[in-house]
Every structure is written in structure tokens, then in C-alpha cells.
C-alpha positions in Angstrom: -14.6 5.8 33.3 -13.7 9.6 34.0 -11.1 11.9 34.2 -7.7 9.1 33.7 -7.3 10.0 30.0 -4.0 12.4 31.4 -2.5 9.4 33.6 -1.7 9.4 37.1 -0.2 12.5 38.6 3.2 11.8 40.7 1.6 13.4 43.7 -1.5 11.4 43.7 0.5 8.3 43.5 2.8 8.7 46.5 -0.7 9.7 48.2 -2.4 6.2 47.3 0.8 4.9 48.0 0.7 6.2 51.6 -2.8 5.5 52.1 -1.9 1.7 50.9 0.8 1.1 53.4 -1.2 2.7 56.4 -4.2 0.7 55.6 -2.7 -1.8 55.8 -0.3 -1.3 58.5 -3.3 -1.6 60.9 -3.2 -5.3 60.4 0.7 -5.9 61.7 1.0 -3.5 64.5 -0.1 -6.3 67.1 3.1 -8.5 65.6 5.9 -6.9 67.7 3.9 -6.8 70.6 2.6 -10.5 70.7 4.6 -10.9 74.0 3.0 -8.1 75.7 -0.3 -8.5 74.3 0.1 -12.2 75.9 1.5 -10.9 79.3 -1.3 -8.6 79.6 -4.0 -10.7 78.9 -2.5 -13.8 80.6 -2.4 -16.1 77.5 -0.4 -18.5 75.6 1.8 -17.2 72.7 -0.2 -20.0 70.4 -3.3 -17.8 71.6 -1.6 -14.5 70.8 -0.7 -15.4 67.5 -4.9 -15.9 66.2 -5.0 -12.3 66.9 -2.7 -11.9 63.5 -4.6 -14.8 62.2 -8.1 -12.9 62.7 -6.6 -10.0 61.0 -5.5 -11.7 58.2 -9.3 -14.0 58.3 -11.0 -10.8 58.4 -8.8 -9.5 55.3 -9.2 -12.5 53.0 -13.2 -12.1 53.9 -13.0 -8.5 52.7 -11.2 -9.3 50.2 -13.4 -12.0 48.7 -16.5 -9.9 49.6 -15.9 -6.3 49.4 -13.2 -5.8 46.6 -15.4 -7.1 44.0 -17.8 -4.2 44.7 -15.0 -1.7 43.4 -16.1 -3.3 39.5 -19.7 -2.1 40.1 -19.6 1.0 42.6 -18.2 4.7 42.3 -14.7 3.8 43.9 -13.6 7.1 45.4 -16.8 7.3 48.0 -16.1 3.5 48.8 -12.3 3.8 49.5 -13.4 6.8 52.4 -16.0 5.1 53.9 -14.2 1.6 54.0 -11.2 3.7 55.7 -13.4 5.1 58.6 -14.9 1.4 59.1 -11.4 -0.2 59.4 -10.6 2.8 61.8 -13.8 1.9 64.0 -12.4 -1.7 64.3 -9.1 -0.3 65.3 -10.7 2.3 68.0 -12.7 -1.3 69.5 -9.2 -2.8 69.6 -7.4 0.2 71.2 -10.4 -0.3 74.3 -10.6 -3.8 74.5 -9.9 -5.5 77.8 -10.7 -9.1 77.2 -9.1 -11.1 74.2 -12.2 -11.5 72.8 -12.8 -7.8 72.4 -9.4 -7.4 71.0 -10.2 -10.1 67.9 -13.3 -8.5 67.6 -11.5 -5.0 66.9 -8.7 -6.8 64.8 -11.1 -9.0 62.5 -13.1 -5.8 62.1 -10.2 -3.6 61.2 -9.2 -6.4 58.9 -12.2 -6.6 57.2 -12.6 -3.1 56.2 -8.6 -2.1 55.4 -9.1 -4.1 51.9 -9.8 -1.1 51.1 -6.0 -0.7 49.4 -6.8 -3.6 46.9 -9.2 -1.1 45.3 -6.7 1.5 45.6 -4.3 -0.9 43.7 -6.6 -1.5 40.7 -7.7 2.1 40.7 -4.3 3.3 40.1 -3.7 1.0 37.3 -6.6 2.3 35.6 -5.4 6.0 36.3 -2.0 4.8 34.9 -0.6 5.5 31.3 -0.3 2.1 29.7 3.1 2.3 29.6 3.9 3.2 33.2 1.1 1.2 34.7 4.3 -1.5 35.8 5.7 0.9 37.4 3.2 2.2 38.9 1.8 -0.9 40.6 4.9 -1.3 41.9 5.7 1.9 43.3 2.0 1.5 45.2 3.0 -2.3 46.2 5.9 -0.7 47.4 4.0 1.3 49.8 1.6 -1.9 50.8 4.7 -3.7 52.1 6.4 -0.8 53.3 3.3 -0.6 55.7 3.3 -3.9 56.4 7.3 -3.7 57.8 7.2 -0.6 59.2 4.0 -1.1 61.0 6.2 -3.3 63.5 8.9 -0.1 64.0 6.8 2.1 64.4 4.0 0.0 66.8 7.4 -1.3 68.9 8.3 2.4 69.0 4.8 3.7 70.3 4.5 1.3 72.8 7.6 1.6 74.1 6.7 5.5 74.5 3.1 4.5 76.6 2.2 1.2 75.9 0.5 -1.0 73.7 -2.7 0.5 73.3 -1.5 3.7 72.3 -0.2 2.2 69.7 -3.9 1.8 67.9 -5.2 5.3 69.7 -2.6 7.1 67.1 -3.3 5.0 64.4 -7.1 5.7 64.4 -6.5 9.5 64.2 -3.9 8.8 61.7 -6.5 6.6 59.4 -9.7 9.6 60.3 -7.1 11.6 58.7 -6.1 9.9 55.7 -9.5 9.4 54.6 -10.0 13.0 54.4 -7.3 13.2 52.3 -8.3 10.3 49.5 -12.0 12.5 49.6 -10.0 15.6 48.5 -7.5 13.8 46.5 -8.8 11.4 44.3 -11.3 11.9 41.4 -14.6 9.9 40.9 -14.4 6.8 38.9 -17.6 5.8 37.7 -17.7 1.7 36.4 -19.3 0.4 33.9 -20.1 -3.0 34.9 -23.8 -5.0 34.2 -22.8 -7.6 36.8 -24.9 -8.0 39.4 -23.5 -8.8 43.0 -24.0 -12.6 43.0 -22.9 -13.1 39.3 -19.8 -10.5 39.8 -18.4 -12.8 42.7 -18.8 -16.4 40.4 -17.0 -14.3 37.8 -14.2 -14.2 40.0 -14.0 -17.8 40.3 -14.8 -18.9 36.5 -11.7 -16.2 35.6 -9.2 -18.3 38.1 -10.8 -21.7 36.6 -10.6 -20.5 33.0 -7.0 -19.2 32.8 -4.2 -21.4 34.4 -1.2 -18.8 34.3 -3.8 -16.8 36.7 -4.3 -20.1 38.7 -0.4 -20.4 39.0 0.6 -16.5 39.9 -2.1 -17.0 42.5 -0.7 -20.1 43.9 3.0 -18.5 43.8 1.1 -15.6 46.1 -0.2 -17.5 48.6 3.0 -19.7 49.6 5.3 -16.5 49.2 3.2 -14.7 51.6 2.7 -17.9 53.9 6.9 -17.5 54.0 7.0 -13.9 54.3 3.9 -14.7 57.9 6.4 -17.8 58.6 9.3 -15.5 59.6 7.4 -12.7 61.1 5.1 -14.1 63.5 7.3 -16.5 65.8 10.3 -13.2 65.5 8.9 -11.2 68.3 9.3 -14.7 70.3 12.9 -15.6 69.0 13.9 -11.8 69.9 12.3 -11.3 73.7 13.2 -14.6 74.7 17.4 -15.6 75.6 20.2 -15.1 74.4 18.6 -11.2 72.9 16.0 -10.4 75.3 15.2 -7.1 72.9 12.6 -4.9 73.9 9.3 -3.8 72.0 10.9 -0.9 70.3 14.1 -3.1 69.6 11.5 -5.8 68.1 10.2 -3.1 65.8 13.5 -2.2 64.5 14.2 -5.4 62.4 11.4 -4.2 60.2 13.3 -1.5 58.7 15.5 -4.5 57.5 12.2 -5.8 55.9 11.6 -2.7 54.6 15.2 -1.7 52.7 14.7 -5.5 50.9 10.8 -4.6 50.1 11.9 -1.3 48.4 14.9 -2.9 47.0 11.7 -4.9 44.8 10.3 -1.7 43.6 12.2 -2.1 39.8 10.1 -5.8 39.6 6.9 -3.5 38.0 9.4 -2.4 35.3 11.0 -5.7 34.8 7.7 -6.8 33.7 6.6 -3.8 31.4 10.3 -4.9 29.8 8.5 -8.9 29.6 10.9 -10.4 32.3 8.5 -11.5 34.3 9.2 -15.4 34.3 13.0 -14.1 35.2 12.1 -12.2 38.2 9.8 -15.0 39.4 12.7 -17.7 38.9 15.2 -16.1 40.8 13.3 -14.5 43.5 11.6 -18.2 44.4 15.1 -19.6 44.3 17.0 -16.7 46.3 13.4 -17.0 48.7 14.4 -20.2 49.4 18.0 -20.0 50.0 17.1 -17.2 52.3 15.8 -19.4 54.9 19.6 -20.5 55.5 20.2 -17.1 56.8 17.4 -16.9 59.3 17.9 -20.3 60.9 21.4 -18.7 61.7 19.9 -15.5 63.3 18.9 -17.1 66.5 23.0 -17.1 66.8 23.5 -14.1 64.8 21.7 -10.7 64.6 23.7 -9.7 61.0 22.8 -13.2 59.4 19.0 -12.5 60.7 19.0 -8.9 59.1 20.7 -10.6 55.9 17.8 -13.4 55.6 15.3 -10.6 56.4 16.3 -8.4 54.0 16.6 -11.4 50.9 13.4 -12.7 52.2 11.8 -9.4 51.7 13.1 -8.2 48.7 12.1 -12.0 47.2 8.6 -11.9 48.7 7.8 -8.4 47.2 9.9 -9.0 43.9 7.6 -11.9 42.9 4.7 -10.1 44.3 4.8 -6.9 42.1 5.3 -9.2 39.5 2.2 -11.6 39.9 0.2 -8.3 40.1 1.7 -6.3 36.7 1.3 -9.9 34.9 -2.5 -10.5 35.9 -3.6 -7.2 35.4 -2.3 -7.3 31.7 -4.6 -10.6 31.4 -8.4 -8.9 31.9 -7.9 -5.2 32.4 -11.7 -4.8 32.5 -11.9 -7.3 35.3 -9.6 -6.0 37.3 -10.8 -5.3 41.1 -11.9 -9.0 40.5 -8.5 -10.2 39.7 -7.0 -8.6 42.5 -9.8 -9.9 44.7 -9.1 -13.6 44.1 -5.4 -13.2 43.8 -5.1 -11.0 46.8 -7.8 -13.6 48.9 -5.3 -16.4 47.8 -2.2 -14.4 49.1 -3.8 -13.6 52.5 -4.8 -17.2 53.3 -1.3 -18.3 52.6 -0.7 -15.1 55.4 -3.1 -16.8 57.9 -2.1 -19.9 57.5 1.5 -18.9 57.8 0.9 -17.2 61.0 -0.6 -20.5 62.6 2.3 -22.8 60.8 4.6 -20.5 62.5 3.1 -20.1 66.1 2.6 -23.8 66.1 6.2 -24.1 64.6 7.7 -22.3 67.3 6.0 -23.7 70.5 6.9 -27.6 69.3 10.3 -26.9 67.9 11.8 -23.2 68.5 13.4 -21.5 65.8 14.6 -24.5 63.8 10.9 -25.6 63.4 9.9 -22.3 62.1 12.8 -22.3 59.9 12.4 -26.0 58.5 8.5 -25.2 58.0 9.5 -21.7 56.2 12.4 -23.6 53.8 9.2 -26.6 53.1 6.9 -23.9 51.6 9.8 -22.0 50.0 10.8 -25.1 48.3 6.7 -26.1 47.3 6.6 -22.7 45.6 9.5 -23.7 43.2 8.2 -27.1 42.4 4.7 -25.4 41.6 6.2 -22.4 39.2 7.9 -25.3 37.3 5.0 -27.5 36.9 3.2 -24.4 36.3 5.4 -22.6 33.7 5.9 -25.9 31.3 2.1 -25.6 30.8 1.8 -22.0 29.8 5.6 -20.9 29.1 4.3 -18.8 26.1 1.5 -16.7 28.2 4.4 -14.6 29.2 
């Protein structure tokens, strides 16, 4: 490794942390806009929906495939051109004029914005021991940030000159940022033997090895299958009677996502302090009893913005902490880490995204919310079975 000996300056973290969130960002932007997106290409709001499942497909691919790389490549040089890529699948997108063309751009963009679970690992490695909590949270922070405010900020731009503006801005905005990360971040150089083919079966002999890693893993994907739950059938709840909200309205309720996700920053440092099995309890309970909240938001904007804003700050609380705790387990391994913890977090996304379209054209609202308060409530009963076996590994 080079030049990480003096840590992690303040300015290059916010700049990896920006570069997380709009990475990322370019998967969610199509969320608010479902309904449009559906009314302009004539389909079915089921249909619409496997545009944020190809996204999210695309993303656990990359993440499976490509992060892996970042243990045996210069990392710098891969985190530009993987930007530029995801911003080619997002110019194919912004173009498209047949649905096919559209998943085409999205499952492309997908693919290639993993490029912010090397950034993750990258910045832990940068970090001083002691901070490296904190850190990782702080650019987590970002990640989700992107992932909220993504719907704001698309619902905004499209209400301004439609939905495909929304993606012509982004792509100059993603050109852009990869300048930036050339000039910004030093070169890493890895030391790893591994070939490509015995670097990806390590990935899967360190999940089958360790069980606590097995278990955070787990927790990720049916948190993030509740946090898809929510925000894929919302644009529907929110168009349709008694609110009939616009696009930019739509994008609005992710601020509320985005005051609970930031409200999860101090998670890092609760784990750095070793409270990570406190943090987990209590944001898998309060996850749950969120869902109590949202079933009431189809009467009730405030109690919607309430169960946003818990189910947010629970989601990203016990995110940030899965990721400070498995990071402490192999730090030599750790692009591979976050590859098969961040693949197992996005298929519980996908998945959630076609629970929740499904959810809401059988039952409405009170499917999605009975299918959200399931998982929530499997997550709990897999931390406890989980925890008995390896309470000390914490």
C-alpha cells in the first residue's frame, strides 16, 4: 500500500463521500417517477417496477464480479473508469424509447456504479485505526444520502422538463465527478497473489468459514429488502387518491429518508466504542415497529414521514454497523468482504422491489405494509439465532 500512513484527509472524505452518494444515486432516480415512466411507455406499474429491479440485478452482478478486482488492481484508475461506464449506461437510458432500451441503460448503469463499494474499502484503508468507525460511516452516510435524495432531486428535475432530463444532468454530473476522484485520490497499489478465479471462491470460503460474517450479511439483506419494501410501491401510494402528489412532491418525502439516514451517522462510533450488538438490537426492533407508522400514512402524511424517518435511520444504523464490524474481521480481505456482504444486501434490494410491486397491485398499501413488518420481524428472529452462536465475536 502507498501514501495512507497520515490517514484520511477531511476533505478527501466528504469528496468520496459525495462521489458515494452520486454513484449511487443513479440507481433510484427512476423510483419517483415509476408512474410516469409507466404512462409514457404504456405499461403496468408491476412492469415499471423491474426497471429498479434491473438496477439493483445489474448492482449485485457488479458487485459479485467487479468489487473483488479492487483486492488485485490499482484502485484509483478503476474507480474513474468504472464512473464513466456507469455514466454511458445512464446516457443509453436518458435516449431510450422502448422499455427495453431503458433496462438496458439501467442494468448497465447498475453494473458499473459498484464502483462506491471500492470507494468504501478504500477509505477504510486510508483511515487512522481509530477513526476508521467513523469514517465508514460518515461515507455510508453519503451512500444513503444518495440513495434518498436521488428521489428529491429526480422528482424535482422532471418536474422542471421531464423525466429524461433527469438522467441528461446526471451524466454530466457523473463525467464530472470522475474528474475529480483522478485529481483527488492517490494511487493504491494491492498486494494480493490471488488470481481472478481463486479471489472470487475466497469470497465465498470467508462467508462459509466465519458465521458472525454469515449473520451481518443476512441482517443486510432483509434490512435493505425493508428499506426497497417501502420505497418502491410509495410513488404509487402518493399519485394515486386520496394525495394525488406530483413528481416533485413524490421526491420530497426523501428528504424525510434522508434526516433519519444521517441521524445513523454516530452507528460507526458506536462500534469503534464495541456497541455493536446494541445498535443492531434496537434498530431491528425500532425497524420493525416502524412499519406501524407507514401502514398509517396512506391516512396520514405526518405518520408516513414518522415511519420514513425511523425506518431510515434503523436501516442505515444497522447498516454502518454490519460494515465497521466485518471490516474489523479480515482487514486484508476487505473489497472481498464488502463484495459478498454488499451482493447479499442488494438482492434483499431486488427482491424487495418485486415483493413490493407485487404487494401493492394484489393488496394496496396494507399488502406492502404486512410484507415489509414479515421481513422486519424474520430479521429479528435471525440476529437472535444468530447472536446465541457467536455472542462473544463482538
Amino acid at each position: 500500500m502507498t501514501k495512507h500512513s497520515q490517514g484520511l484527509s477531511p476533505s478527501l472524505t466528504v469528496l468520496m463521500s459525495v462521489a458515494t452518494g452520486l454513484v449511487v444515486a443513479s440507481n433510484y432516480y427512476a423510483q419517483p417517477l415509476l408512474d410516469t415512466i409507466a404512462r409514457a411507455f404504456a405499461i403496468t406499474a408491476n412492469q415499471a417496477g423491474f426497471i429498479v429491479t434491473a438496477a439493483q440485478l445489474g448492482y449485485a452482478f457488479g458487485l459479485l464480479f467487479l468489487v473483488p478486482l479492487g483486492d488485485m488492481f490499482e484502485r484509483r484508475s478503476m474507480i474513474v473508469v468504472m464512473t464513466l461506464l456507469a455514466a454511458a449506461g445512464m446516457l443509453i437510458t436518458a435516449s431510450s424509447h422502448t422499455l427495453t432500451m431503458m433496462i438496458l441503460g439501467t442494468a448497465l448503469t447498475g453494473l458499473f456504479s459498484v464502483v462506491e463499494q471500492i470507494l468504501v474499502p478504500l477509505a477504510a484503508t486510508l483511515a487512522a485505526p481509530e477513526k476508521r468507525g467513523k469514517v465508514v460511516g460518515t461515507i455510508m452516510s453519503g451512500l444513503l444520502l444518495g440513495i434518498l435524495l436521488a428521489r428529491t432531486v429526480s422528482g424535482a428535475l422532471a418536474s422542471l422538463g421531464g423525466w429524461r432530463t433527469v438522467y441528461w444532468v446526471a451524466t454530466v454530473l457523473m463525467v464530472i465527478m470522475a474528474l475529480a476522484l483522478w485529481r483527488g485520490l492517490p494511487a493504491v497499489k494491492q498486494t494480493s497473489t490471488l488470481n481472478y478465479p481463486q479471489l472470487l471462491g475466497s469470497i465465498f470460503s470467508l462467508f462459509t468459514r466465519d458465521k458472525l460474517l454469515r449473520t451481518r450479511a443476512l441482517l443486510g439483506c432483509l434490512t435493505f429488502a425493508n428499506f426497497s419494501i417501502l420505497w418502491t410501491s410509495m410513488a404509487f401510494l402518493l399519485a394515486g387518491a386520496p394525495f394525488h402528489f406530483s413528481d416533485g412532491v413524490i421526491g420530497l418525502f426523501g428528504l424525510a429518508g434522508a434526516a433519519g439516514a444521517l441521524a445513523a451517522r454516530p452507528a460507526g462510533g458506536f462500534v469503534d466504542k464495541g456497541k455493536a450488538h446494541l445498535t443492531t438490537t434496537w434498530g431491528l426492533v425500532l425497524l420493525l415497529l416502524s412499519w406501524i407508522a407507514v401502514a398509517l400514512g396512506q391516512f396520514s402524511v405526518i405518520a408516513l414521514i414518522i415511519g420514513i424517518l425511523v425506518l431510515d435511520l434503523t436501516v442505515q444504523g444497522v447498516h454502518i454497523t454490519n460494515q465497521s464490524v466485518i471490516y474489523r474481521i479480515h482487514p486484508d480481505a476487505r473489497n472481498r468482504l464488502t463484495a459478498g456482504y454488499m451482493t447479499s444486501y442488494f438482492i434483499g434490494g431486488a427482491a424487495g422491489s418485486l415483493i413490493s410491486a407485487s404487494a401493492w397491485q394484489h393488496a394496496g398499501w396494507n399488502g406492502v405494509c404486512a410484507a415489509g413488518a414479515f421481513i422486519a420481524l424474520l430479521n429479528l428472529v435471525v440476529w437472535w439465532r444468530g447472536y446465541h452462536r457467536h455472542s462473544g465475536a463482538e
